[in-house]
N, C-alpha and C positions, 0 to 999 in steps of 0.2 A: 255665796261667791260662786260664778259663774266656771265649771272645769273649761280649765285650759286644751286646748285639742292640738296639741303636734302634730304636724302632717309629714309625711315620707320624707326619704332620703333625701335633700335638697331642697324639700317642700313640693314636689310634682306629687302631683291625684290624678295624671289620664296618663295610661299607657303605661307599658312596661319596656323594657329594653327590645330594639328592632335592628333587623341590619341598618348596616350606615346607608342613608341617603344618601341619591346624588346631587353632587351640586350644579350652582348654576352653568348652563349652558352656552353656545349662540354669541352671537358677536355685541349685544349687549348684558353680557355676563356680570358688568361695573354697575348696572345700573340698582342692584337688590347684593352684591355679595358684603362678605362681612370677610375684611382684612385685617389680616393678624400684624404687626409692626414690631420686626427684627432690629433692635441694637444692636449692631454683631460682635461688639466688644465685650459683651454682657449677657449673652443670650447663651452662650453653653460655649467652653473650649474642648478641643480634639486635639490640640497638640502636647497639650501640658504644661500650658506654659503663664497660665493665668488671666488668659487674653482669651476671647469666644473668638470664633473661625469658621470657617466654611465648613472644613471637617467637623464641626459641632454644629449645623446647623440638619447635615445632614445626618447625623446619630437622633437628631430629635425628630425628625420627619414626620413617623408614627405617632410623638406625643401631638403633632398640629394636627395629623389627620383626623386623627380619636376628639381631638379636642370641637373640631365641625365647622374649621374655619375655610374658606373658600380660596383664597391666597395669600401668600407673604409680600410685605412689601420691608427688604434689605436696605438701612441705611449703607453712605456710601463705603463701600469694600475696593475702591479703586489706588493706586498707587498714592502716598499722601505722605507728608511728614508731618503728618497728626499733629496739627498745628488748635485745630478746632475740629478734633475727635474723625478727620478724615472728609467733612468739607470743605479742604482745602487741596483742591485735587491738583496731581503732578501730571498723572495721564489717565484719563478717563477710559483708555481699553486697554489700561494691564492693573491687574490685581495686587493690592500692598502684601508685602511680601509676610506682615503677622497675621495674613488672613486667609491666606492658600494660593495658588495661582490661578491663571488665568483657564488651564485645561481641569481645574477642580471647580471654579466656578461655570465650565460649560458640561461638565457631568451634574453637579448641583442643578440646574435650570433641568436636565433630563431628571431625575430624579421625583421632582418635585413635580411634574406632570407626569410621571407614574405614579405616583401616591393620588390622582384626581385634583390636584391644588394648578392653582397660577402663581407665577412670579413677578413682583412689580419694584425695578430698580428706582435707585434716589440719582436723578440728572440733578447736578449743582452750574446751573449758566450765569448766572450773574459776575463769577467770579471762579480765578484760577488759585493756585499756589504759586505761593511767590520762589517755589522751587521749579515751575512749569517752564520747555522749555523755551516758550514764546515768553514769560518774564524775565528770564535770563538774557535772552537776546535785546530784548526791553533796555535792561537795566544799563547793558553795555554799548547799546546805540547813540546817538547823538536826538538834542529835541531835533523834533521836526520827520524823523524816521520813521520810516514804514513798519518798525518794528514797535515804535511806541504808539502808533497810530491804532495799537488792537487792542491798548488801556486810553487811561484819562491821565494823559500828563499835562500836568500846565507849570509856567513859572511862580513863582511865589508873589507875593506882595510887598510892601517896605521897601526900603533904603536900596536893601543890598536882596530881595528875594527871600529875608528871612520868616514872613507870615506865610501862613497857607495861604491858598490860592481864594476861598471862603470859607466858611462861618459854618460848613456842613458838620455834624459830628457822627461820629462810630456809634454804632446800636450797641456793641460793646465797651462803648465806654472812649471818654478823649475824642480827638480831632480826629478827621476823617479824611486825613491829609498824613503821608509819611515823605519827606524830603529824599533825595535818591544818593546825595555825597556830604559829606561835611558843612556845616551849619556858613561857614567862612568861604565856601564856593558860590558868587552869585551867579556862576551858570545854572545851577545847581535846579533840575524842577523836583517838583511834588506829584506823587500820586496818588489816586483817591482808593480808598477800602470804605468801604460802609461797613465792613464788620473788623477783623484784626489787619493789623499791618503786614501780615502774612497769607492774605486773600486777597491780591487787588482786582478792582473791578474790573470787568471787560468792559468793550466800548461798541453794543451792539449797532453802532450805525456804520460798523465798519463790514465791509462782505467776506472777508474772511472769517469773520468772528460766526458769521451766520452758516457758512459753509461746510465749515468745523463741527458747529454741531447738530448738525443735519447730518454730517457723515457719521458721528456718534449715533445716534440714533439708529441709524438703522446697521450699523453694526452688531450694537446688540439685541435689534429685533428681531436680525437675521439670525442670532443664533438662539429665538427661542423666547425671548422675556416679553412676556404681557401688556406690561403699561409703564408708563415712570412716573413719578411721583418728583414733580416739577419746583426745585429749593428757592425761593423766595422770586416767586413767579413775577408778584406787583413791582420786584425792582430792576428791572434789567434795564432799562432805558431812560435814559438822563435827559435834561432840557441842555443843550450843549454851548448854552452862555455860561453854567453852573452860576447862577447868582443865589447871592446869599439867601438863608432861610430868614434871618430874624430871631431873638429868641425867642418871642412868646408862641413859637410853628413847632419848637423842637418838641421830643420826645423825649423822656427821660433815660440817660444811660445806662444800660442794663436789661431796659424793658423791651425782649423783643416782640412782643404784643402788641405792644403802642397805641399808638392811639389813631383818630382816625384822620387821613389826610385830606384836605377840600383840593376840590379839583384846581390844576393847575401846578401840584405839586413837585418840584423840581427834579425829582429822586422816585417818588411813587407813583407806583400807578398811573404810568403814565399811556396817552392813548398809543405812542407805539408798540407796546409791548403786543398787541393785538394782531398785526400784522405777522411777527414773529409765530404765534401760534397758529394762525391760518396756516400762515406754510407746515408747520409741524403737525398738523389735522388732517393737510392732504401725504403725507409720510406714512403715515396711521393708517389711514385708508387703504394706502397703496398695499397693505398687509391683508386686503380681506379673502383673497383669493386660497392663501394657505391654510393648513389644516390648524394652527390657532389664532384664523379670521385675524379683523382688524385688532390693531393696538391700542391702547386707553393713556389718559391722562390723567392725573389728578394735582390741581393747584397746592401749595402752599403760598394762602393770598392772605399778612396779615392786615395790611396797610394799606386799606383802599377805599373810597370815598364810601359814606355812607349808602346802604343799595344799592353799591357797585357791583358784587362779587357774581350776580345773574350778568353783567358785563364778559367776562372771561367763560360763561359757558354757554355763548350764544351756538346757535347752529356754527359749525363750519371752524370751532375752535376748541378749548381743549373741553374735556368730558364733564370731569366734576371736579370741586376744590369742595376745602374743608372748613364746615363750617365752625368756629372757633368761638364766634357767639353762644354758642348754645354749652362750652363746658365754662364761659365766664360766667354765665347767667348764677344770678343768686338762687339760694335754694327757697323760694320761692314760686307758687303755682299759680299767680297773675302772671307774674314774669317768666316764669316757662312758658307756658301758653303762649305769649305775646311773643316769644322768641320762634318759638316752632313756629307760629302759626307765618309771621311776617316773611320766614326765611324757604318755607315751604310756596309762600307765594309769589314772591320773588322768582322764582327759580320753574313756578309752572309756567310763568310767561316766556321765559325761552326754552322751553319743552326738557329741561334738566333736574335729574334726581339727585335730590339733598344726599348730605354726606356729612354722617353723625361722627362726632370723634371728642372722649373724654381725656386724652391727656397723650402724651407721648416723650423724645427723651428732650423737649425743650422746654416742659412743661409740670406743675407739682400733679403729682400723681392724685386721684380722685379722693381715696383716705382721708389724706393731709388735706388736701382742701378743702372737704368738707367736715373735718375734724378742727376747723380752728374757727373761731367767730372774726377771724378780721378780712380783707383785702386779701387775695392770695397771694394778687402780685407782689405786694408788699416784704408776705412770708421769703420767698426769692432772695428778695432785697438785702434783706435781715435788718426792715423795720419792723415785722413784727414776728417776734422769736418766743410768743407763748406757745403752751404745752399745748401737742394736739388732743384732744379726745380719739382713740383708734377704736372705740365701741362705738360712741357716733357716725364717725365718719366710716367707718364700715358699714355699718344700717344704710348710709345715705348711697355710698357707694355702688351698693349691690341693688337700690330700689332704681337707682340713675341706670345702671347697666341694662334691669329690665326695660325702663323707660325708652331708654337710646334701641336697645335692638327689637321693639316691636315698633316704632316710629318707620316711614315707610322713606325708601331709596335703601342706601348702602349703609357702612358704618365699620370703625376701623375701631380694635383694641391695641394696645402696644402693651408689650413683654411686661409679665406681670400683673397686669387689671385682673386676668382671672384667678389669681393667685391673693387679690387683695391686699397688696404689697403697700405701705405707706413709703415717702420721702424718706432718707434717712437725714435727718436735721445736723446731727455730730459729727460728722466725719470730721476728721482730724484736720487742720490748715494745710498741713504736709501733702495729706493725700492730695488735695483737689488739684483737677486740671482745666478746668475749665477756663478758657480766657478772659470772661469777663471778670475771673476774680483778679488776675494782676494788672487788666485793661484798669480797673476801678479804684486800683489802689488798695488792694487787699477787703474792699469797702460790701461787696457785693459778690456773695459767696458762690453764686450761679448755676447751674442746674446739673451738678454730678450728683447731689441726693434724688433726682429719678434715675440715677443709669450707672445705679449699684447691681452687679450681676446679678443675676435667677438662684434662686434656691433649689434646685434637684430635689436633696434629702438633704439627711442631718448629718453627714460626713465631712469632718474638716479635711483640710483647711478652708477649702471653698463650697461647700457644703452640696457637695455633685457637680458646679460650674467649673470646678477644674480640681486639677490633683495637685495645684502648684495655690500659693496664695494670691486672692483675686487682684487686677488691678485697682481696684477699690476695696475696700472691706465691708464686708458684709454683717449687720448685728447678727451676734449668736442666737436671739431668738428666734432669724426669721428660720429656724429648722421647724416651728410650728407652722409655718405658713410653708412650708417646702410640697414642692409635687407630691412625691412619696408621701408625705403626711397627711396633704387633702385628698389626696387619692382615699386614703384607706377610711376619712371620715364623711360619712354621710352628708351631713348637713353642711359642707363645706363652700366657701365661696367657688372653685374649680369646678364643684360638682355642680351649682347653680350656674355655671357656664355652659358646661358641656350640654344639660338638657336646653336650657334655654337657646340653645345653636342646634339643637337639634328640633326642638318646635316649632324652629322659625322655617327652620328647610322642609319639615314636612308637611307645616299645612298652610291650606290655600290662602287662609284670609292675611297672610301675610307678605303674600306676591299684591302685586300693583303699585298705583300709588294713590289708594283711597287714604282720605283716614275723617270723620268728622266727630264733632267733638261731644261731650256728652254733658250735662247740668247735674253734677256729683256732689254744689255744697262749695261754701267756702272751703278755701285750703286745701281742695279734693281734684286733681288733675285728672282728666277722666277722656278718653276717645275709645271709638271702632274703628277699626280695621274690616270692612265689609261685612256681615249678618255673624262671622262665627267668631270671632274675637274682640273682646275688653281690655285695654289696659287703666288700671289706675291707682294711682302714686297719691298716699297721704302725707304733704309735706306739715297739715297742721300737728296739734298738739294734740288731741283726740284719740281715740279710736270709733272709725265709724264703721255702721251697719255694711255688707257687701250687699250686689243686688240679690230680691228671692229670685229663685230655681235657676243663678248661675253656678255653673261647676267651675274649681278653678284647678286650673290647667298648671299654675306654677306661683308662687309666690318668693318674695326675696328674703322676706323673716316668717315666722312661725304664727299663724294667723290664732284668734281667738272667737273659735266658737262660731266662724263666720261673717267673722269682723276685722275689719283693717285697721293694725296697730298704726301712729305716729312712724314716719320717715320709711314706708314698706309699700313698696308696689307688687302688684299681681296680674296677672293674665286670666282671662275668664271666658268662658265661652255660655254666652246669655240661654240665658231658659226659654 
């Protein structure tokens, strides 16, 4: 039998510990950085009250710095009756009051470029809160009014006005139509939400609606924030007959993934959405004169025709979007390949760098996903409620992290991935809040199992996320997976983070945006990164030979003798 060889603290064999590098620079700093993704209900509380906060974001500061991430990108923290976790904004330049104010979020933004980081906010345009006070003025206006003219109000259909206006439905579930007075009023219109009845949609062919948030924007650029990070970019703009979809167009409710729209699509992706970002490109621009240069963008585009998504990052509009294909893709390495390779090509034709991203809080966390043999989207659903494997899915986890951050452009982790955090599948009925679960009928339990707060340590009640009990609950095991915990152990997922963020920042073959690919073998996923770097991922059942007289620089599991275990990627730098 052949001895086993463990390799070092997290599996790294080059280098020992160095001062921190710097990071990226220059007014294309978006195009290689790696962004961290703040839940801020979940990411650490400062007031004590069981809720994360601004005040908690900034006691961790030190742990993103150490950790070698290049900026934070803050879900929304704006005024909200946390209707849908704070996407359902009341006023976009004042701060909900469980998150701190608005003079603690412009010491935050300082802060955070002391420590060498960027800050990149969540802009929600598609849609207001129906606490907003352009809905309010909305609601009590008459049709026809300049006040409802900044949504989508139409009268209804039938006898007396009682059907919606069409056949659209809510990505969260039910009609996509809420009637504005009693069912027995036939003056009575309908308004449209594509997500809860507590979000209705703007009506971007109005000049107000554009004016607004053009002035947002550069409100908060003026005081310092990086880039935004743009909430359902594909759907701002309606065909404004609203004609029915049909059903065999819909998308299933619940699924905010979806599927993919063909052009024409009455709701998605439509081509003015384009124009909209032209203008908000030269906004961007107009920032490059200051001492933190132009400002960035980054789409969430889920729903948009096939090879569309290089659409949205031509010259002269927003920067990058996420690409979302790449954490649906099965764990497979034809279909990996064929994923990177299409979405890397895509994207060279209008001179824009990909942007990797394994999960985030709309999304099952990487673990779970690839801890379970079915459809993930499914898991969500709670069609399928089998056991995960958390030893699997953590192997696959930590070989995809290496995969995704030596792949060339950018790439975003959200709260948790480096801590190797699975879903929490159990939370209690009580707990959950998320709207799809009562949009659905109880049916569709929805995604509060990724955006159960952070582990600290092993201290209850909240085990370092707060001194009060979380507003989620936390399983008592995750005190094994806590900072303090993988802090102290070697070979820990945290600790294969931080080097791997640090290898990427200090050497060269990982700037550009080369990458070609290499003939490693069935099942054996295999590229360069220019003459001094290797990456490659055994998704088969195997363990195969590594190349002779390569040294390896980092691995995800515990190599054998020179050889790459089944579900374990490594970084190598060729002989």
């Amino acid at each position: 039998m052949k001895e086993r060889r463990r390799l070092p603290a997290a599996h790294e064999t080059a280098g020992g510990r160095t001062s921190r590098p710097a990071r990226p620079a220059g007014q294309d700093w978006w195009r290689h950085a790696v962004i961290y993704q703040i839940y801020i209900r979940s990411f650490a509380d400062g007031s004590g009250d069981g809720i994360g906060d601004i005040a908690g974001i900034r006691s961790r500061l030190p742990y993103l710095a150490e950790l070698g991430v290049d900026a934070l990108w803050i879900t929304p923290w704006y005024s909200s009756p946390m209707a849908d976790g704070g996407y359902d904004v009341a006023d976009h330049r004042a701060i909900a009051a469980e998150f701190g104010t608005l003079a603690e979020a412009e010491e935050l933004i300082e802060e955070v470029h002391r420590h060498g980081l960027r800050i990149v906010l969540d802009l929600v345009p598609n849609h207001t809160s129906d606490r907003h006070p352009w809905f309010a003025a909305a609601r009590a206006a008459r049709p026809g009014s300049v006040e409802r003219a900044r949504y989508w109000f139409r009268p209804g259909r039938g006898r007396d006005g009682e059907l919606p206006p069409n056949d659209w439905r809510s990505v969260f579930g039910g009609p996509a139509w809420t009637r504005v007075a009693g069912e027995t009023d036939t003056q009575a219109e309908w308004y449209l939400h594509l997500f809860a009845p507590e979000q209705p949609d703007l009506n971007w062919d109005n000049p107000e609606v554009r004016a607004e948030f053009a002035s947002i924007l550069r409100f908060w650029f003026d005081r310092g924030v990086d880039g935004m990070r743009v909430d359902v970019a594909h759907g701002l703009v309606k065909d404004p007959l609203l004609p029915d979809l049909a059903v065999d167009r819909h998308d299933l409710d619940g699924d905010e993934s979806g599927g993919k729209p063909v052009a024409g699509h009455p709701h998605w992706d439509r081509d003015g959405v384009h124009q909209i970002y032209r203008e908000w490109s030269a906004i961007a621009r107009s920032y490059a004169h200051t001492d933190r240069g132009a400002r960035m963008f980054v789409a969430e585009a889920w729903r948009v025709r096939p090879g569309g998504l290089a659409r949205y990052l031509r010259p002269g509009e927003l920067h990058t979007a996420f690409n979302f294909d790449f954490l649906k893709c099965p764990w497979d390495a034809e279909a990996m390949r064929a994923c990177i390779d299409d979405h890397l090509t895509a994207l060279s034709e209008v001179g824009a760098p990909a942007t990797w991203v394994l999960s985030s809080h709309d999304l099952t966390r990487p673990v779970t996903r690839y801890g379970t043999g079915g459809d993930w989207t499914r898991r969500r659903s709670g069609l399928d409620t089998g056991a995960v494997d958390i030893a699997l899915g953590t192997r696959r986890a930590r070989a995809a992290a290496l995969l995704m951050l030596a792949l060339p452009g950018s790439a975003y982790v959200y709260q948790g991935e480096e801590l190797g955090l699975p879903d929490v599948d159990d939370l209690p009925d009580h707990a959950l809040q998320d709207p799809i679960w009562r949009r659905s009928g109880h049916r569709v339990r929805g995604r509060d199992g990724c955006r159960v707060p952070l582990p600290w340590s092993g201290a209850e009640p909240g085990l370092g996320f707060s001194a009060a009990a979380p507003w989620l609950p936390q399983p008592s095991w995750w005190r094994r997976l806590s900072v303090r915990a993988q802090t102290a152990t070697p070979g820990s997922t945290l600790t294969l983070y931080r080097r791997a963020l640090r290898l990427r920042r200090t050497r060269a073959a990982f700037r550009g945006a080369s990458l070609h690919w290499i003939d490693a073998g069935d099942g054996i996923l295999a590229f360069g990164r220019g003459a001094g770097l290797e990456c490659l991922v055994n998704f088969s059942a195997r363990t195969v030979p590594l190349p002779g007289g390569s040294t390896v620089l980092l691995s995800s599991s515990p190599l054998e003798s020179h050889r790459l275990p089944p579900d374990t990627a490594v970084w190598l730098r060729p002989g």
